[in-house]
N, CA, C and O of each residue as an XYZ file, in Angstrom:
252
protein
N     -37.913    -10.074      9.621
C     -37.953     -9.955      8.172
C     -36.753     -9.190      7.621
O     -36.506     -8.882      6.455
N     -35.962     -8.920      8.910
C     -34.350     -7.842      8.156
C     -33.896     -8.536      7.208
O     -33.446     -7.861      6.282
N     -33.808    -10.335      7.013
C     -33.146    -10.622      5.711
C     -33.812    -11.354      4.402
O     -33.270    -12.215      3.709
N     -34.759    -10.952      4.282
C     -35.474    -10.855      3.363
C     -35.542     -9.974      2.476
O     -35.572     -8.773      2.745
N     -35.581    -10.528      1.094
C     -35.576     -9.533     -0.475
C     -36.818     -9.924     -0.730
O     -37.379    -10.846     -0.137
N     -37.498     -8.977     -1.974
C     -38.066     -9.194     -2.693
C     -37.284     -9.424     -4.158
O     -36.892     -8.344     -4.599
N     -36.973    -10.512     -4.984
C     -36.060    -10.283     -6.252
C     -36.813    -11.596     -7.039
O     -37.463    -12.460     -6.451
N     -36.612    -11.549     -8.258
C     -37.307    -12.560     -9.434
C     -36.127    -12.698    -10.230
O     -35.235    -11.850    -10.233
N     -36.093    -14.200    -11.195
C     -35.307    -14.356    -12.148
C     -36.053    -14.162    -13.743
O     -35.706    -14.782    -14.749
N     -37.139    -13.153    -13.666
C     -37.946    -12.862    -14.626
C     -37.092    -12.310    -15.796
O     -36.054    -11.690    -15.565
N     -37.550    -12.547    -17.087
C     -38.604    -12.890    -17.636
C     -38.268    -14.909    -17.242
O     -37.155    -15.286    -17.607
N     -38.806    -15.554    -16.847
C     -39.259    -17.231    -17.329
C     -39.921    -17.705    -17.149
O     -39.797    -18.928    -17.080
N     -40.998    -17.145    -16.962
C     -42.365    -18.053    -17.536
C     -42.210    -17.665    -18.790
O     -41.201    -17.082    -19.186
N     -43.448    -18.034    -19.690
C     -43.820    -18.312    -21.067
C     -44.190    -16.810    -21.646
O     -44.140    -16.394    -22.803
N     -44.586    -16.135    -20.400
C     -45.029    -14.644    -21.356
C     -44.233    -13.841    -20.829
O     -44.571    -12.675    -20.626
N     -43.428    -14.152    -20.613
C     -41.878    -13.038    -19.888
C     -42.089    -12.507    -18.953
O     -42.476    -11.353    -19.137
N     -42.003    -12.870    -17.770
C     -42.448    -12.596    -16.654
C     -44.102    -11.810    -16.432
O     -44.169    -10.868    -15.641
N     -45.092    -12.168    -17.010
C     -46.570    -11.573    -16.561
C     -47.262    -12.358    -15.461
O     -48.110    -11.903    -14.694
N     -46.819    -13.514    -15.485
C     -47.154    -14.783    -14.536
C     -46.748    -14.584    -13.255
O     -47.368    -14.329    -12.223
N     -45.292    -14.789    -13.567
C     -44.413    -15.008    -12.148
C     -44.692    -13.818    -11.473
O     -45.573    -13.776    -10.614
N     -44.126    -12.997    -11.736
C     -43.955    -11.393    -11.159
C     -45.627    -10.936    -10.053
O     -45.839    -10.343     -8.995
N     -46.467    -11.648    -11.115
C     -47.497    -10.664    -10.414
C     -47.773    -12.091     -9.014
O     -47.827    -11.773     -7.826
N     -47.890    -13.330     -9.403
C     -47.968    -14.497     -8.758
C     -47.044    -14.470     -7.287
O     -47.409    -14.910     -6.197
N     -46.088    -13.988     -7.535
C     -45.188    -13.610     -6.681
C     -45.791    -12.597     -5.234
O     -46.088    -12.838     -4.064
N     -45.742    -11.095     -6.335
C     -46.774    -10.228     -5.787
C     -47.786    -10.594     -4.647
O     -47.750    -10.291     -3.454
N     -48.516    -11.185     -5.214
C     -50.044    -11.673     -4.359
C     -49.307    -12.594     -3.335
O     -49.908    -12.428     -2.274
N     -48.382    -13.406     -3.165
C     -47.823    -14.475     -2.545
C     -47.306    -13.379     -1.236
O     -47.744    -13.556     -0.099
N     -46.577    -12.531     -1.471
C     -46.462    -11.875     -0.551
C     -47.515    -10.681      0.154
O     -47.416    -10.329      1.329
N     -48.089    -10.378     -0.390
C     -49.628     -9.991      0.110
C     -50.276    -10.403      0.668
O     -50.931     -9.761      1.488
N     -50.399    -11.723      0.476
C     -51.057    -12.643      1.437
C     -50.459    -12.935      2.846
O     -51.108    -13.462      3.750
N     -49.586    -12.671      2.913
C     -48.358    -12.834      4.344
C     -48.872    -12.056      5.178
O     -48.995    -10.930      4.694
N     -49.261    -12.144      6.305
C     -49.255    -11.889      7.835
C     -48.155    -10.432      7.927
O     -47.358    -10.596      8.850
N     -47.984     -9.334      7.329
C     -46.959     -8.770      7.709
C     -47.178     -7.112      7.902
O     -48.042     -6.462      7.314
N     -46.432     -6.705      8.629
C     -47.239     -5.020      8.903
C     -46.577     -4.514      7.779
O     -45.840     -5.146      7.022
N     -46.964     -3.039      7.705
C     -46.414     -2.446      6.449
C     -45.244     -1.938      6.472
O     -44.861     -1.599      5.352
N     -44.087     -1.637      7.805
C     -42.685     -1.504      7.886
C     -42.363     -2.899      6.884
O     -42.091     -2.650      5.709
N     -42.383     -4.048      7.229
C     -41.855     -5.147      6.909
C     -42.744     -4.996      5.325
O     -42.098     -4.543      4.380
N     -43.746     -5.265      5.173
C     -43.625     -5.323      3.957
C     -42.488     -4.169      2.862
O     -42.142     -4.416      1.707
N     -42.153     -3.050      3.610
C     -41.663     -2.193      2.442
C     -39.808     -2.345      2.879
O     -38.908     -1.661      2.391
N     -39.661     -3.443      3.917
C     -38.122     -3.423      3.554
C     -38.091     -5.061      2.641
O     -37.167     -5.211      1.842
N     -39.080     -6.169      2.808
C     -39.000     -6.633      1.765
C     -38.905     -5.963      0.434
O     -38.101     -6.567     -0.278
N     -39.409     -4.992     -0.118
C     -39.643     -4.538     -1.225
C     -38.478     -3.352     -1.859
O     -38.458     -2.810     -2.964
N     -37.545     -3.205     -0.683
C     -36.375     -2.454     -0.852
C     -35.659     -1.896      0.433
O     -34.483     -1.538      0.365
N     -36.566     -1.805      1.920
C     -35.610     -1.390      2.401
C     -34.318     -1.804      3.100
O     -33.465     -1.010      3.499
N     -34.237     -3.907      3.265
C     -33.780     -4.247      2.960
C     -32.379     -4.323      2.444
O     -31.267     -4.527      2.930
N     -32.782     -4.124      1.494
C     -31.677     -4.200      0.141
C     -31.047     -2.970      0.019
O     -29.867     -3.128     -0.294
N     -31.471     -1.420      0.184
C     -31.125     -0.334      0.368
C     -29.937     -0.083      1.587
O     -28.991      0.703      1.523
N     -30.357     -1.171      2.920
C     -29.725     -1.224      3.916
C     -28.518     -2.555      3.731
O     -27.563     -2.467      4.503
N     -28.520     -3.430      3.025
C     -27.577     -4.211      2.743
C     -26.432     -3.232      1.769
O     -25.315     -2.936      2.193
N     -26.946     -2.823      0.438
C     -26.078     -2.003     -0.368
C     -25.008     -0.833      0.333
O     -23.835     -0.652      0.006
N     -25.752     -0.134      1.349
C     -25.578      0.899      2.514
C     -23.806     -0.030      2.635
O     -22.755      0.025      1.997
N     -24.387     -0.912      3.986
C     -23.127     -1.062      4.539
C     -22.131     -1.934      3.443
O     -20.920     -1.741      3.548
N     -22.514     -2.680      2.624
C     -21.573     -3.269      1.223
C     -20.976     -2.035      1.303
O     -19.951     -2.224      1.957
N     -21.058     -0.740      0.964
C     -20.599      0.367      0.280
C     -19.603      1.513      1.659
O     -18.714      2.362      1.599
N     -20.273      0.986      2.553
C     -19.237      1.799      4.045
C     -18.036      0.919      4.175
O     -16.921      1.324      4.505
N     -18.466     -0.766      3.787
C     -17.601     -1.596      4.250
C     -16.370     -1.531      3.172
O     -15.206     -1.626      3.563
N     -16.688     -1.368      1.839
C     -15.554     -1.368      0.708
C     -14.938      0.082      0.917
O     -13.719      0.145      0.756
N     -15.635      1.317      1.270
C     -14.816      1.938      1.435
C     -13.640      2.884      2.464
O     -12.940      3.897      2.463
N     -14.116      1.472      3.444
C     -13.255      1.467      4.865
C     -11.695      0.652      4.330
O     -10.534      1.047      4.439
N     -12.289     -0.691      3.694
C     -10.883     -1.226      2.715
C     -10.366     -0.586      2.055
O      -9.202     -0.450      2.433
N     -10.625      0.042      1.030
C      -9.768      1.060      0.521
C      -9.022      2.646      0.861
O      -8.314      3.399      0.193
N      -9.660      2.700      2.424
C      -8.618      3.693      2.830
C      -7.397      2.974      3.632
O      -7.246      2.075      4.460
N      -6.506      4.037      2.790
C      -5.021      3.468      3.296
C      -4.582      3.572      4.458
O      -3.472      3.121      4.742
């Protein structure tokens, strides 16, 4: 599950995202998954992608 996000293009449903968002929610709740994996879907993930984005740009910019 290391490359997996949790992310939405909300608001687009009809009531600005109240639908999707929570629909979503339950969709992944329902998944087979322990609770490490559920909480890097939900950011840790993405915390760990941003991480090295941010070691890697500032390895390029030293001279």
């Amino acid at each position: 599950m290391e490359r997996v996000l949790f992310g939405s293009d909300s608001p687009m449903d009809s009531r600005s995202g109240e639908l999707f968002t929570p629909e979503t929610d339950r969709t992944v709740a329902a998944l087979k998954l322990t609770e490490a994996e559920r909480r890097d879907i939900y950011g840790g993930n993405m915390t760990r992608l941003l991480s090295r984005e941010r070691v890697k740009t500032r390895r390029s910019a030293t001279p």
